[in-house]
VEXLOKE-411959 format. One record per residue: x, y, z of N, C-alpha, C in turn; residue in one letter. Coordinates in steps of 0.2 Angstrom, whole numbers, plus 5000, padded with zeros to 4 digits. Layout:
// residues N
XYZXYZXYZa
...
***
This chain:
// residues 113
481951194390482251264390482651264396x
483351274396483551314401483551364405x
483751364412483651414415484251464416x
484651504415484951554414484951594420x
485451584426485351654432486051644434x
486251734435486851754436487251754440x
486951734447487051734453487351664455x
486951594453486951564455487651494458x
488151514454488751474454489251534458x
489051604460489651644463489651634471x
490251604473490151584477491051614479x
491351644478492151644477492551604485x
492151624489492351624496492251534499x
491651504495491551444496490951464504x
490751504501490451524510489751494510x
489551464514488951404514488351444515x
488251524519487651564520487551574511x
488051594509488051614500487651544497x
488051504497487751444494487251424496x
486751434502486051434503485651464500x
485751514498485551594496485551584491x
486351564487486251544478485651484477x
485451434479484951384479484151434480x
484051454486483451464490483251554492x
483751554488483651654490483251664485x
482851744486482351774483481851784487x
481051794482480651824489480051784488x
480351694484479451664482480051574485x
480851554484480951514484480651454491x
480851494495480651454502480151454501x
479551524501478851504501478551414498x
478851424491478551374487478951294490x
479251304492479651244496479251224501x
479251284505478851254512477951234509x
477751274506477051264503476951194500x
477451164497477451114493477651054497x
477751084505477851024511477251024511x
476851074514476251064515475651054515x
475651024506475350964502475151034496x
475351084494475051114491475551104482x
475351044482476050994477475450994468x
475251064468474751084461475251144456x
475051164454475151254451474751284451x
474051264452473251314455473651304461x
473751274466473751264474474151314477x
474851304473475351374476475251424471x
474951444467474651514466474251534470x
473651514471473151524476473451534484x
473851504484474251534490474751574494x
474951604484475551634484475151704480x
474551734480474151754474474651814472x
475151844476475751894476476251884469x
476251834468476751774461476551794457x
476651804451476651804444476451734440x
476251724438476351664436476851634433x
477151704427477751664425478351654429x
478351714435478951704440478851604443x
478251614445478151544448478251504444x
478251514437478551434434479251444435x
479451494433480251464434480451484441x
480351504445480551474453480451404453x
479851364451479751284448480351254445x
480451294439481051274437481451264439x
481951324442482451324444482451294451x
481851274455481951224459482051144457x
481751144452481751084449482451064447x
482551104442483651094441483851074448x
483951104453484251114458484051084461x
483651014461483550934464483150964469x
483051024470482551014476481850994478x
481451024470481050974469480850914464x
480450894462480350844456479550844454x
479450854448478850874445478750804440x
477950784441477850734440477250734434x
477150724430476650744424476250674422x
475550694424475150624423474750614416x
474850554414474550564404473650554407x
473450614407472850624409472350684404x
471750674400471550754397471050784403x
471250844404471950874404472550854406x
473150844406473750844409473550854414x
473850814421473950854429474750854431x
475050904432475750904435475550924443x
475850874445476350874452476750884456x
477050924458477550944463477750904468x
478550884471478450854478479350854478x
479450864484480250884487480550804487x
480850814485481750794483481950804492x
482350724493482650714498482750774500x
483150794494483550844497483450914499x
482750924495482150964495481950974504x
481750884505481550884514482250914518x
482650894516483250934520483151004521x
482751024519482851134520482151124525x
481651094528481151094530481351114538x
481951084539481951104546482151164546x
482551184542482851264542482351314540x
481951304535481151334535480751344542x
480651274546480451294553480751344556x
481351354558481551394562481451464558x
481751474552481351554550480651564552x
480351524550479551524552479651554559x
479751514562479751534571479951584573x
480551614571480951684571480451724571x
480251714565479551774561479151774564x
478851724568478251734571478351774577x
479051764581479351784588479251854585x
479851864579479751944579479151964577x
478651954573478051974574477652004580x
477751924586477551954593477752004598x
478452014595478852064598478752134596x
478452154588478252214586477652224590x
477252204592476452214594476552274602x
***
């Protein structure tokens, strides 16, 4: 099944904050990215993590990270089925850039108190 999103290819300006944003924007992608650094490489594991998700949102954020090489889903011939999740090279490439939000966030959290 294809994924279908409006946004994703408009870029007119060639502007690299935009093209971030077209990959990793929204308000579940990074979550699942970073969660999925941090072994929670299930669909119980980042739902329980993320209890705020949808489930169906959460498949196709899966999805649409999966197209977009970030991650790679691995499906084991097991009864039940067990699917996998785990970041694509290119997937580790956003972890640094994930750190430093993380850190921002935490700054300004400390700074609201």
């Amino acid at each position: 099944m294809e994924t279908v999103r409006k946004n994703k290819d408009f870029n007119p300006h060639e502007c690299g904050v935009v093209n971030f944003l077209n990959l990793v924007g929204g308000k579940w992608k990074v979550l699942i990215i970073f969660g999925i650094s941090k072994g929670w490489n299930r669909f119980s594991l980042l739902k329980k993590e993320s209890p705020f998700i949808s489930k169906q949102m959460l498949v196709n954020q899966l999805r649409e990270l999966e197209t977009d090489g970030i991650i790679e889903r691995t499906i084991y011939a097991e009864v039940p089925p067990r699917v996998e999740y785990k970041l694509t090279p290119f997937g580790e490439s956003l972890i640094p850039v994930i750190r430093v939000i993380r850190d921002w966030g935490k700054d300004n959290l400390k700074n609201q108190k």
